[in-house]
Steps between C-alpha positions, in 0.01 A plus 500: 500500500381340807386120439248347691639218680201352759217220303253663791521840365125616421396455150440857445877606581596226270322652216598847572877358535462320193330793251792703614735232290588245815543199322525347840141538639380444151621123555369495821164604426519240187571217746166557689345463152724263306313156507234643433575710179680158419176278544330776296739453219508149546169429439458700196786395311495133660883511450774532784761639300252762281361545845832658684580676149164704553535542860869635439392706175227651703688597821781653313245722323300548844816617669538730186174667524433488843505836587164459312307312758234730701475290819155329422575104542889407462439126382203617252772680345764268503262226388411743244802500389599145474186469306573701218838329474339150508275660201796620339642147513195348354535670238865462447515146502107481305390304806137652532236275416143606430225318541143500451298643813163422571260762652395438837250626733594690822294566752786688668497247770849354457663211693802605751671258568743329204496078494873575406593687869372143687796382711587114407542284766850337554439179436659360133153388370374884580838644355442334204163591472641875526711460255284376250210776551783769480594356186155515325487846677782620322454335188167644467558803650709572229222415231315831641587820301768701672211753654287248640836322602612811712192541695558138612840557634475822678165417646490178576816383492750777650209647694459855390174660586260611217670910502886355531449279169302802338839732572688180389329449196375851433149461446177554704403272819169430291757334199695323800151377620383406183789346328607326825126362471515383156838370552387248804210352336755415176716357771252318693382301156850448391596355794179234524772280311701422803154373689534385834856744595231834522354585798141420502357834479674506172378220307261487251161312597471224175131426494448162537391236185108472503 
């Protein structure tokens, strides 16, 4: 069997290659896709080493069952993928966490761009700064249920559009929509805690003592 050798080659021949049993462009179509299956799992399980055992669990079984993949968005699938492994372990290691949800109103006007994806500036005070909000990001990210949690990292986190987290997740664009809804306003109250570090768009308006 003839391997494909070039990183260039189009994705397309890459998948065709790799359905045919090329373990070759397999990998190379994984490294176009590989930090971010990695920052999927790593946000979900919140654990470096659980992190790369999904990711590896999940590309064996990709590579597996690829022959199965109908050519509709590659890194929906993959994510897709990674996903259920992170779910499977969750459950292996009893790491899900539930916790109470509140309802919340949607308009269906949701906010686009994540406080999370800011860049930091260089200097140590702003580093520091960084670091701090991504810790109370992650800490209470991983308060949220696993559903809500998803929406979150896909969206606005690894940047999938509405209909690539709907394939990922395998549910409707409305679900994505409204979970990913639900799922900001939790994290926008959570994060109130950690004051002055949010943007201002994303802080909560105290009203003032009378």
């Amino acid at each position: 069997m003839r391997t494909v050798q070039n990183a260039n080659v189009p994705e397309k021949t890459l998948i065709r290659a790799a359905q045919r049993g090329d373990l070759e462009a397999f990998n190379l179509l994984i490294l176009r896709y590989q930090n971010l299956l990695f920052g999927i799992a790593l946000r979900l399980l919140n654990d470096e080493d659980a992190a790369a055992d999904a990711v590896q669990e999940a590309l064996i079984s990709a590579f597996r069952r690829f022959n199965t993949f109908r050519g509709d968005s590659l890194r929906s699938w993959l994510a897709r993928v990674v996903v259920n492994a992170c779910y499977d372990e969750m459950r292996k290691k009893r790491r899900q966490h539930s916790v109470p949800l509140e309802q919340f109103n949607s308009d269906g006007e949701e906010i686009e761009t994540s406080y999370w994806l800011v860049d930091p500036e260089s200097d140590p005070e702003s580093q520091y700064e960084a670091y701090e909000l991504e810790h109370a990001i992650q800490s209470n990210l991983d308060k949220l249920a696993p559903i809500y949690r998803l929406m979150l990292v896909l969206v606005d986190i690894e940047g999938l559009s509405y209909e690539e987290a709907a394939l990922a997740a395998h549910v409707p664009v409305g679900t994505v929509k409204s979970r990913l809804a639900r799922a900001r306003s939790q994290m926008q109250k959570s994060l109130q805690g950690v004051g002055e570090l949010l943007p201002a768009s994303y802080r909560v308006e105290l009203p003032l003592p009378a």
